[in-house]
C-alpha positions, -999 to 999 in steps of 0.1 A, spaced: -163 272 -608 -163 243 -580 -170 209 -587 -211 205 -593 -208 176 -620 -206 178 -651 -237 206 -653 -226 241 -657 -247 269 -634 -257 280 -668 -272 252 -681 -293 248 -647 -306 291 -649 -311 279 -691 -336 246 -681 -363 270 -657 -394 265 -674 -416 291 -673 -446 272 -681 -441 246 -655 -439 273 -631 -478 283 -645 -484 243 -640 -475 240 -604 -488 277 -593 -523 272 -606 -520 232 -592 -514 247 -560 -543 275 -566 -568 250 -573 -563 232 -541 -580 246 -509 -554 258 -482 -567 279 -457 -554 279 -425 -556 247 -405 -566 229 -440 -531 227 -458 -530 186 -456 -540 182 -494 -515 209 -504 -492 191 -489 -493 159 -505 -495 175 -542 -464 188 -534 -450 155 -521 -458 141 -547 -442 170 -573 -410 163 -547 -408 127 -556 -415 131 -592 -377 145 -601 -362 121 -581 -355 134 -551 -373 131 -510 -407 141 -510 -422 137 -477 -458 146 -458 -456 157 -421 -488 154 -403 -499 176 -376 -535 164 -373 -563 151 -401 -569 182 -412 -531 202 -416 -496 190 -427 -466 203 -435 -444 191 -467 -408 189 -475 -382 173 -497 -342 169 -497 -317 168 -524 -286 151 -511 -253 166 -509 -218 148 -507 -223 163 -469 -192 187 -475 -208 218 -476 -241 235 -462 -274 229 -459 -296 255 -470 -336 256 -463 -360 276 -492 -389 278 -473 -426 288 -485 -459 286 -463 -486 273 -481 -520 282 -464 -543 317 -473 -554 345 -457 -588 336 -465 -606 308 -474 -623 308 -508 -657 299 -489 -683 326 -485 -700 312 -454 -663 319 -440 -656 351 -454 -684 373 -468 -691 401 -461 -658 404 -439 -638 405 -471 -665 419 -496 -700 420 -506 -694 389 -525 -667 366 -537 -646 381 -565 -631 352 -587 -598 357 -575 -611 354 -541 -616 316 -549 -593 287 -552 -597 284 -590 -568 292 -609 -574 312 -637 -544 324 -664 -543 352 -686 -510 354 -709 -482 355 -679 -509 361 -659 -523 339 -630 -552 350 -602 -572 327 -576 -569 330 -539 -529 331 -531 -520 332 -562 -492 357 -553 -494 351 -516 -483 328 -506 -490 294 -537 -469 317 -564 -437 316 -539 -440 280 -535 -444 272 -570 -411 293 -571 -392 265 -543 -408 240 -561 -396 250 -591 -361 260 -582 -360 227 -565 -372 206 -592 -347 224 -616 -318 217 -596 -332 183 -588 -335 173 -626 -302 185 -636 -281 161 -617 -257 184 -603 -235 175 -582 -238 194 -547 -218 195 -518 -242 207 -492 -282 195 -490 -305 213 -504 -343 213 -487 -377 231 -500 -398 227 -471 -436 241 -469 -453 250 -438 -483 249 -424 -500 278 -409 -481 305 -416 -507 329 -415 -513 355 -386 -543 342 -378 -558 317 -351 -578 289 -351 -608 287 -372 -639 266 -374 -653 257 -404 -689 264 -403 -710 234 -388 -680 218 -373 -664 219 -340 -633 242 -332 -610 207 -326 -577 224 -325 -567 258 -317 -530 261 -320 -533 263 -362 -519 296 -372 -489 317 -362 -466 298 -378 -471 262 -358 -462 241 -387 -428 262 -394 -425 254 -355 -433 216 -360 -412 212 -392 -382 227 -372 -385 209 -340 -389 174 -360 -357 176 -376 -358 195 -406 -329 215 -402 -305 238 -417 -270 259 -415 -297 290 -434 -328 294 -449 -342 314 -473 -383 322 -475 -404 328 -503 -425 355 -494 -434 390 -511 -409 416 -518 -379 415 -543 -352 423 -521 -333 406 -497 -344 411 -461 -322 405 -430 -352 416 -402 -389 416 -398 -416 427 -376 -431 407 -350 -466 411 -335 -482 417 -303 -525 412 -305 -539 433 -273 -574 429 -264 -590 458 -249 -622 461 -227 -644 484 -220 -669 482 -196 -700 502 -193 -736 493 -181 -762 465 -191 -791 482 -198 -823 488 -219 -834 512 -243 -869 523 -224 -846 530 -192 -816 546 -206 -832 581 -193 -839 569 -153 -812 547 -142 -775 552 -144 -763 552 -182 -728 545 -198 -729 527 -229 -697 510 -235 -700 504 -279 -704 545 -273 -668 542 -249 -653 520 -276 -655 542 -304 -633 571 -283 -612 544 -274 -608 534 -309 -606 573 -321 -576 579 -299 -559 548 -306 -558 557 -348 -546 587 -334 -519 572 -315 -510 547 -338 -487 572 -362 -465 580 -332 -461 546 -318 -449 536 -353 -426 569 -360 -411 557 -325 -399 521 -335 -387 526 -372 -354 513 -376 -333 494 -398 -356 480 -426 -391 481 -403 -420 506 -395 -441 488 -373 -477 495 -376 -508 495 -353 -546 489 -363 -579 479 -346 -587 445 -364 -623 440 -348 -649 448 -327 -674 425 -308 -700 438 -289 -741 434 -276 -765 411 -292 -774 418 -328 -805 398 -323 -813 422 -295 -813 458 -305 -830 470 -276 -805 460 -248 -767 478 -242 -742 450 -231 -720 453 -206 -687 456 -224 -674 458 -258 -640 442 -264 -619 453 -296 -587 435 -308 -557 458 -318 -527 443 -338 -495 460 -326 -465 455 -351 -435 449 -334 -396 458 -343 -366 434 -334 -357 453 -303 -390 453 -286 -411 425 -270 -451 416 -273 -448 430 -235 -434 461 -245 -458 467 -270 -488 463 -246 -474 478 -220 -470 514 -243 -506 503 -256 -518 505 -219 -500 539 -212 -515 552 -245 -557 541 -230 -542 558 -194 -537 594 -210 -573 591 -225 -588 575 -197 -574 607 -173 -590 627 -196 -624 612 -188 -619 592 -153 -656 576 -160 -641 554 -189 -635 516 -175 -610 503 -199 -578 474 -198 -558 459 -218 -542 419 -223 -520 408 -243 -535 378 -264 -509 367 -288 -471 374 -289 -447 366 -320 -413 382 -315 -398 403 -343 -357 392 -355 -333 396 -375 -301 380 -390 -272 397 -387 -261 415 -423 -227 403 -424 -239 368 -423 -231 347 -450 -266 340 -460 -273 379 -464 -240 384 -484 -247 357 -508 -284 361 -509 -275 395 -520 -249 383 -542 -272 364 -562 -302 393 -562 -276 417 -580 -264 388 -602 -299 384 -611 -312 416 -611 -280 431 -630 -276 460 -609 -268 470 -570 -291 453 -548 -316 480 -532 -332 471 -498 -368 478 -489 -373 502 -457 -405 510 -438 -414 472 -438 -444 461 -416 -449 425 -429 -442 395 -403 -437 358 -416 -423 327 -405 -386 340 -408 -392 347 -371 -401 315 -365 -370 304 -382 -347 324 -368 -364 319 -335 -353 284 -334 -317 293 -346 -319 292 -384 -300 322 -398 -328 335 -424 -334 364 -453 -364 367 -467 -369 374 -511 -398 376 -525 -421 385 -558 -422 418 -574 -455 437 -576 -476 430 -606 -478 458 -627 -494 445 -657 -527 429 -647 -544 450 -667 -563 464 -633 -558 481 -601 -548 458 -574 -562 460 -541 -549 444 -512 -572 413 -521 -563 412 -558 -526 423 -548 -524 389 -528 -542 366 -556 -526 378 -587 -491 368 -598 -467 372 -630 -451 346 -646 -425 372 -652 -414 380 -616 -419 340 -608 -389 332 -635 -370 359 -616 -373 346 -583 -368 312 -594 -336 321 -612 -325 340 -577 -331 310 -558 -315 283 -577 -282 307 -579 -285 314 -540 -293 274 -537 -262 259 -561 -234 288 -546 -242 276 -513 -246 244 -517 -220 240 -545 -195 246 -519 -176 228 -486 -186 245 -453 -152 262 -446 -156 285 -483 -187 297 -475 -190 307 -434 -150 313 -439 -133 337 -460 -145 319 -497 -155 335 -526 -174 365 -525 -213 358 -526 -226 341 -565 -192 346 -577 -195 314 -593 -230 313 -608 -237 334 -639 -275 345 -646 
């Protein structure tokens, strides 16, 4: 073993608590995060930073969002590694916000009240993302308590805006920023000096992950004619909701063979039409004009957001020569690059080193991925990153839909990440520079589970 103290790696796996990983997951549950709202998240966490002694700092983006992060100090010989969690949900946990979009009514895991059940926790991001945090808060706090000495910094840093969504306004307020989503605070934490030689993020999955999807969002038009109900039958007629739904038709169609086309490696980049907006619903009686739908193209490493469209546009020319009278484009609205981090890269070899150390058995990677996160961000900016993240709950006791899936997690599979992390966090950091981007030990060698 390399010098860390006088605190074994065993002792450090041995002091995880399993109930303080409950406290901080349902701390974070019970605080309101959704996107462009992470601000008071981020100073709980601060404060949880501070509390074991180490850097525990709040980085404002406006009033409203913030990103938090924390440093434990190194001798400055080795490394620095980055674990990484976002912090804001999908949804909001308010029903003027997101009924009936998400259901008929609020389910109680659809709200930010933390709720526990023997190892079990539920309330909105509960697994996605607050039950990865708690797991870099934890790994960071154990590591941070037990006085080892490390050779390399270690950083837990929590990001703003993670989610792949853009701006929203809350209801009665005005839309003051629109750059909230997308992983801006990722982008802002990076730029602003919070740096590392690697990163690791928290995000679901338990397996190591070198590569990830990006996206492409297209909006597509269709026009038609503005006109009225009592006319439809004398005056030229071509209602474009009617127009949509055939565009919509062929593109689930088409969607299947764009995605067989672009699987490789570890992704399967999928297609779907996300929403529809169209005509007055106060106003039954009159057609619009045009109907616009938004289609969220998944994106492999290899390809670009232009690429994507580009093969969306050919796919609405072979239907539109089938019917020349359809009036249809296409625009790319948002672009997010997929990546990837080269395999042989010491943070994939020793991030897969401590999974099988872990794990006790041969790491097994997870194909047919469609999932994009702020790893792309990351790597985007020049941070080698893998991505590890929470097994599926099993055990609830009930079926888990995508909702539930996202807002129930397992104390169980949180103790499992956590021990992966602070073995990935004290081989890396445990060691100078030259052992681990040179030829040094193989990956977790030196950590026992």
């Amino acid at each position: 073993m390399t010098d860390r103290g006088r605190v074994p790696a065993e002792e450090v796996l041995a002091s995880i608590d399993r109930e303080r990983l409950a406290e901080i997951c349902m701390g974070l549950v019970d605080i309101s995060s959704p996107t462009g709202d992470e601000a008071r998240c981020s100073e709980w966490i601060a404060e949880q930073l501070r509390a074991v002694g180490a850097s525990g700092d709040v980085q404002p983006i406006d009033a409203r969002q913030a990103n938090a992060w924390g440093r434990v100090t190194g001798s400055g010989e080795g490394p620095t590694l980055m674990l990484y969690s976002p912090i804001d949900t999908l949804t909001t946990g308010n029903a003027e916000e997101d009924v009936p979009w998400v259901a008929d009514s609020l389910a109680p895991h659809m709200k930010p009240i933390a709720r526990r059940e023997g190892d079990i926790i539920t309330g909105l991001g509960a697994m996605n993302p607050k039950g990865h945090a708690a797991c870099v808060i934890t790994a960071f706090e154990t590591i941070a308590r037990s006085g080892v000495e490390l050779r390399g910094d270690l950083i837990a840093a929590f990001g703003a805006g993670g989610m792949p969504t853009n701006a929203r306004s809350r209801p009665g307020e005005p839309l003051d920023r629109r750059n909230t989503g997308q992983g801006v605070g990722c982008s802002f934490l990076v730029e602003q000096g919070v740096w590392a030689d690697a990163a690791v993020i928290a995000k679901t999955g338990w397996s190591i992950s070198w590569e990830e999807v990006g996206l492409a969002w297209c909006d597509i038009t269709v026009r038609g004619t503005h006109t009225y109900v009592g006319a439809r039958h004398r005056i030229p007629y071509r209602n474009p909701i009617a127009d949509a739904a055939t565009v919509i038709s062929h593109l689930e169609d088409w969607f299947p063979t764009y995605s067989e086309r672009h699987t490789t490696g570890l992704v399967s980049p999928q297609g779907v039409v996300s929403a529809v907006d169209a005509g007055w619903w106060r106003m039954a009686a009159v057609v619009p004009s045009q109907a616009r739908i938004r289609v969220d193209l998944r994106i492999g490493p290899d390809q670009t957001p232009l690429d994507a469209c580009r093969e969306l546009r050919i796919a609405i020319d072979e239907l539109v020569a089938t019917d020349p009278g359809l009036d249809v484009s296409v625009e790319l609205s948002v672009g997010i690059a997929g990546s990837r981090t080269d395999p042989d890269h010491w943070i994939c070899r020793r991030a897969i080193g401590a999974w099988e150390l872990v794990a006790g058995g041969p790491h097994v990677a997870a194909f047919e991925t469609s999932g994009a996160t702020d790893a792309n961000i990351l790597r985007s900016r020049g941070i080698p990153t893998v991505r590890v993240g929470l097994p599926k709950v099993f055990n609830s006791g009930v079926e888990l839909d995508f909702a539930a899936g996202m807002n129930t997690v397992d104390l169980g599979g949180m103790e499992l990440l956590t021990r992966h992390l602070v073995c990935l966090a004290l081989d890396v950091c445990g060691q100078s520079r030259a052992d681990v981007v040179g030829s040094g030990p193989e990956p977790g060698s030196e950590v026992a589970p």
